[in-house]
N, C-alpha and C positions, 0 to 999 in steps of 0.2 A: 504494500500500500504506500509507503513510505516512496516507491521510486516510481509509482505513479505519479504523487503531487511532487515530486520532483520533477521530472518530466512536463508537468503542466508548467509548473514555474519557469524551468528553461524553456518554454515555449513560449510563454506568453510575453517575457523579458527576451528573447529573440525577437518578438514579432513590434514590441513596440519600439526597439532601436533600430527596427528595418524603417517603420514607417516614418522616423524622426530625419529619416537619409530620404524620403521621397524626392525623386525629380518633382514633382508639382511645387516644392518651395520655393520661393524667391521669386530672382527677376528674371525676364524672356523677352524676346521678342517676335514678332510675327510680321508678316507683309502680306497683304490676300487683297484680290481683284474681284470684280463684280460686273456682271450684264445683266440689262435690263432694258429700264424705259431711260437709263444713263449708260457711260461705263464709269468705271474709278478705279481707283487703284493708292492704295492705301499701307501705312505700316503702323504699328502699335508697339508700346512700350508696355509689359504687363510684370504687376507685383502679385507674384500669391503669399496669400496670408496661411493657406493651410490646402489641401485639393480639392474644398469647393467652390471657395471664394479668394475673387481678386480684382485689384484697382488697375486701372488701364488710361493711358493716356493715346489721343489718336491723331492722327494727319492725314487725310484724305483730298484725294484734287479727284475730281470727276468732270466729263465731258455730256453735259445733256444735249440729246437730238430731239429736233422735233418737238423742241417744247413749247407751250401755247405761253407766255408769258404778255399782258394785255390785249388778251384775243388773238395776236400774231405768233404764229410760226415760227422759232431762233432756235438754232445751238449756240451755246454759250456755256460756259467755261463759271468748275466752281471750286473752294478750297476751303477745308472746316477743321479745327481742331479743338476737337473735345475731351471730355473725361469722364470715365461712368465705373458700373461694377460688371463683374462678371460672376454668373454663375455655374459651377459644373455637378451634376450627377457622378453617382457613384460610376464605377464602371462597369458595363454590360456583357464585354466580351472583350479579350485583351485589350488593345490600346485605344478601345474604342469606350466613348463616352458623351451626352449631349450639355450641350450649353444652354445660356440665354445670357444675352449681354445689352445693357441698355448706356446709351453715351447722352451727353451734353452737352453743349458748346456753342461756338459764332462760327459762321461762315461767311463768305463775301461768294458774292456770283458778277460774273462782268461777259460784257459782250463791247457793251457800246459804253455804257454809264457802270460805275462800280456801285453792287449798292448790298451793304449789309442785314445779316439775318440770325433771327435763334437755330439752331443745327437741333436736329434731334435723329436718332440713330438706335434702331432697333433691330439685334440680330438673335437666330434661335438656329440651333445646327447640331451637327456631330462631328468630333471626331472621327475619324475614319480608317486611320493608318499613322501609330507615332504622333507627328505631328502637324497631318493633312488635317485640315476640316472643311466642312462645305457647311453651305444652310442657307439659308432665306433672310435678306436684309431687307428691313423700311426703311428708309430716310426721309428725311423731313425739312424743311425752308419755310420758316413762319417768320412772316414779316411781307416786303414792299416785293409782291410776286410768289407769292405761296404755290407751293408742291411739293408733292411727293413722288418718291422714285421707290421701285418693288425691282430687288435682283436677286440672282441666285448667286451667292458669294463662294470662293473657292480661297483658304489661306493656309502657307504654313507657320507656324508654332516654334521657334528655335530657343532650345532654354541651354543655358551655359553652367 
């Protein structure tokens, strides 16, 4: 009996000095692109606190086509930097895991006139491979020419 709850002991003292080494801690970074009713193309700075939660700061430049901006038809050119949380699920199947990530921030959109806006930034995805992930972005431009862009986002994940 005795080298039973020894055995649980070293096990469970094995398993919490494994977790205390997870890759999910600290800091990372990512670069991931997006098609849609835009493109973009974007990188992130991300701090994790533990593997489900983490703070992210972001830069994004995106190119909108065909956008209706005062009833007219323009591409025009946009750049946002924001800062939000992220959320991750436990894991499903090896490296594989979903998120949901919500940002904040300003952005500037220019074509002809530069003109300033709230940024808002909503993504929900999985992990897929390591450090692939794909998933479904909103973005948002509230202020002088409001819209929203729907894309299917692709990034990787680099943690050091």
């Amino acid at each position: 009996m005795k080298k039973i709850f020894s055995m649980v002991v070293v096990m469970l003292l094995g398993a919490t000095s494994l977790m205390a080494q997870a890759p999910e801690d600290g800091l990372s970074f990512a670069v991931e692109t997006g098609i849609g009713t835009e493109w973009e193309l974007g990188g992130r700075v991300q701090y994790n606190f533990n593997e489900y939660i983490a703070i992210e700061g972001v830069a994004k430049y995106a190119f909108d086509y065909n956008e209706k901006v005062f009833g007219i038809n323009t591409n025009f050119n946009e750049f946002s930097l924001q800062v939000g949380a992220r959320g991750f699920s436990p894991a499903y199947y090896k490296d594989m895991k979903a998120f949901a990530a919500l940002d904040l921030g300003w952005g500037i959109a220019w074509k002809n006139a530069n003109t300033s806006h709230f940024a808002l930034d909503f993504t929900i995805g999985s992990y897929v491979w390591k450090g692939l992930y794909v998933g479904y972005g909103l973005g948002a431009m509230c202020g002088n020419g409001n819209h929203t862009d729907h894309l299917l986002r692709v990034g990787y994940n680099f943690t050091f």
